[in-house]
C-alpha positions as CSV (number, residue, x, y, z in Angstrom):
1,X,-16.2,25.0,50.7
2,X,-14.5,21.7,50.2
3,X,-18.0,20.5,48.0
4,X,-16.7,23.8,45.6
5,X,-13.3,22.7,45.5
6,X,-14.3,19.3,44.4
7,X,-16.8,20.8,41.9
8,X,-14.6,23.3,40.3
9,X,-11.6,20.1,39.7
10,X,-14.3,18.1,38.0
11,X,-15.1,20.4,36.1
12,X,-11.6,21.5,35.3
13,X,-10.8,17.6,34.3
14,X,-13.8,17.6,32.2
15,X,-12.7,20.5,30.0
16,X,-9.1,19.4,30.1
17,X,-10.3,15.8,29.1
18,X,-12.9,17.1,26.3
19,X,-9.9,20.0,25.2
20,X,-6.8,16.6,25.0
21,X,-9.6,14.3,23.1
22,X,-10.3,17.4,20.5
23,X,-6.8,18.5,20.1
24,X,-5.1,15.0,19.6
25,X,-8.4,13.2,18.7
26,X,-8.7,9.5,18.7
27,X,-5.8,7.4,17.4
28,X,-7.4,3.7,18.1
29,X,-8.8,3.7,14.2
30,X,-6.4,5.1,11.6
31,X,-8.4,7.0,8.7
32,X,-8.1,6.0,5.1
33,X,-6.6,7.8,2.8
34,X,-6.6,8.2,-1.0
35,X,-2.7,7.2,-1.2
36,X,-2.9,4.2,0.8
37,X,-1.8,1.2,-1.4
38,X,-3.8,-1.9,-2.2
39,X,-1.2,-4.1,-1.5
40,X,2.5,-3.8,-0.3
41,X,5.3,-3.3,-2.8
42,X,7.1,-6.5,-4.4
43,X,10.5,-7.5,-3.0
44,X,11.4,-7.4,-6.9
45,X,11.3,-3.8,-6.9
46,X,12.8,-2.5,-10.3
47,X,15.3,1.2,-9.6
48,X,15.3,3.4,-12.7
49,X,16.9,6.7,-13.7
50,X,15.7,9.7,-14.6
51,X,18.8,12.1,-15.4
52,X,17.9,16.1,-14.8
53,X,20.6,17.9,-16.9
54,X,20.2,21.4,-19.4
55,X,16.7,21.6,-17.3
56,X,15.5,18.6,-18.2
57,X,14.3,15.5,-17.2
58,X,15.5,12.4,-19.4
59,X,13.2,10.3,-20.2
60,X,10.1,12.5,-19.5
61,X,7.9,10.0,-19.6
62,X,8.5,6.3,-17.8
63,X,6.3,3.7,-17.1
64,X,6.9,1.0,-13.9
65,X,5.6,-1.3,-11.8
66,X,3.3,-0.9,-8.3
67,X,6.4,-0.5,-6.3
68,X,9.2,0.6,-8.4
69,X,11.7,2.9,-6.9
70,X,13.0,5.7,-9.5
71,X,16.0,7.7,-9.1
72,X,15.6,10.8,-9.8
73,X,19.5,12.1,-10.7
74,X,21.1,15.5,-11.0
75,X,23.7,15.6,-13.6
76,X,23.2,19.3,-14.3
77,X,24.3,22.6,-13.2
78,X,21.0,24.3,-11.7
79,X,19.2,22.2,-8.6
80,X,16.6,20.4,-8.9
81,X,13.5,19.5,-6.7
82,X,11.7,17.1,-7.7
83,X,7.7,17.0,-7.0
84,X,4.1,15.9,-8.0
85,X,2.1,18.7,-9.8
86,X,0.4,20.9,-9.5
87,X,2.8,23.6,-8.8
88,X,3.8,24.8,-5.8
89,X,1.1,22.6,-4.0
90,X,2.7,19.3,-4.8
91,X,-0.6,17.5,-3.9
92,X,-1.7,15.1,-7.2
93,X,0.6,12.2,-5.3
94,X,1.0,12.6,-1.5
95,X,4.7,12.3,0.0
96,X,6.2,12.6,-3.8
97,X,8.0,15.8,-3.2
98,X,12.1,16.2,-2.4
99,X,11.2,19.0,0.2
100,X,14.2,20.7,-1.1
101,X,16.6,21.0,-3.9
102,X,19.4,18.5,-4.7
103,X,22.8,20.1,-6.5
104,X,24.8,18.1,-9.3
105,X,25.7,14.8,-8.6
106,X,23.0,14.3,-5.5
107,X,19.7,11.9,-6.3
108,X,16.4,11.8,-4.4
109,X,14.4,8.1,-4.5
110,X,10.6,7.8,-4.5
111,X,9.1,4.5,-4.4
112,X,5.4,4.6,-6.3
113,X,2.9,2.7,-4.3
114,X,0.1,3.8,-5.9
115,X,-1.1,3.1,-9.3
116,X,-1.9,6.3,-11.8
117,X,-0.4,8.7,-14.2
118,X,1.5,11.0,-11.8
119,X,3.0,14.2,-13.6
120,X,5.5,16.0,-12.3
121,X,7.9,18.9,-12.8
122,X,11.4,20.8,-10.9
123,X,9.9,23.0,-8.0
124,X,12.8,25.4,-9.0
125,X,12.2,25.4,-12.6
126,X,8.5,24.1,-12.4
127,X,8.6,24.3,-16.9
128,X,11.2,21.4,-16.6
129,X,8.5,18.0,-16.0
130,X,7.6,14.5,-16.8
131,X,5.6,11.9,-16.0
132,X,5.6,8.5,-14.2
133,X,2.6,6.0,-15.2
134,X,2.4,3.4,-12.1
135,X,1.0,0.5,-13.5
C-alpha cells in the first residue's frame, strides 16, 4: 500500500514537473528576435515632432538616426493612435503601437531601435499615415 502511495506521488511530480517546464518553458536562454537591436541607442538621441492635426500627420515622411525618439503630437480635434502597419495587426515594427488613442494636446514617444523604413498610419483613422526611415 505505502509502495502505491509512493508510486502514484512520483508520478504525480513527474507530470506536474513535465506540465510547469511546458507551460512556462525554459527561461535560462532568451530567444532572438527580429526587433532586437544591433547595438544600444546613442546618449545623443535626437526627439522630433510629428504634429497629427485635420487627420494628418505633418511631415509624413522623416528620416532619423538608430535611436531617435519621435514625438508623435496631437494638435487636432479627432484622437489619434498611432501604430506600425499593416492595419489593425500593427506587426511590421514590434512595440510601435500607442495601445490606445491620445486626445488634443496629449503625445505618445517611440524610440526606433531598429533600422528600416517603418510605415505607419492612425489606428482610428488608419487613411491618415507616414513613414519613419531609421537609418
Amino acid at each position: 500500500m505505502t509502495k502505491n502511495i509512493i508510486l502514484i506521488l512520483a508520478i504525480i511530480l513527474v507530470v506536474g514537473g513535465l506540465g510547469y517546464y511546458s507551460f512556462y518553458g525554459s527561461s535560462s536562454s532568451p530567444s532572438s528576435s527580429a526587433t532586437t537591436p544591433l547595438t544600444s541607442p546613442e546618449s545623443s538621441a535626437k526627439e522630433w515632432n510629428v504634429i497629427y492635426e485635420n487627420n494628418k500627420f505633418n511631415p509624413d515622411s522623416l528620416k532619423i538616426k538608430f535611436g531617435d525618439i519621435v514625438i508623435f503630437e496631437n494638435l487636432g480635434d479627432f484622437p489619434m493612435w498611432p501604430a506600425s502597419n499593416p492595419h489593425p495587426a500593427h506587426s511590421d515594427l514590434a512595440g510601435f503601437d500607442a495601445l490606445r488613442g491620445y486626445i488634443q494636446n496629449e503625445s505618445y514617444k517611440f524610440v526606433f531601435t531598429q533600422k528600416g523604413a517603418w510605415s505607419y498610419h492612425n489606428h482610428l483613422n488608419p487613411e491618415a499615415g507616414g513613414k519613419i526611415i531609421v537609418e
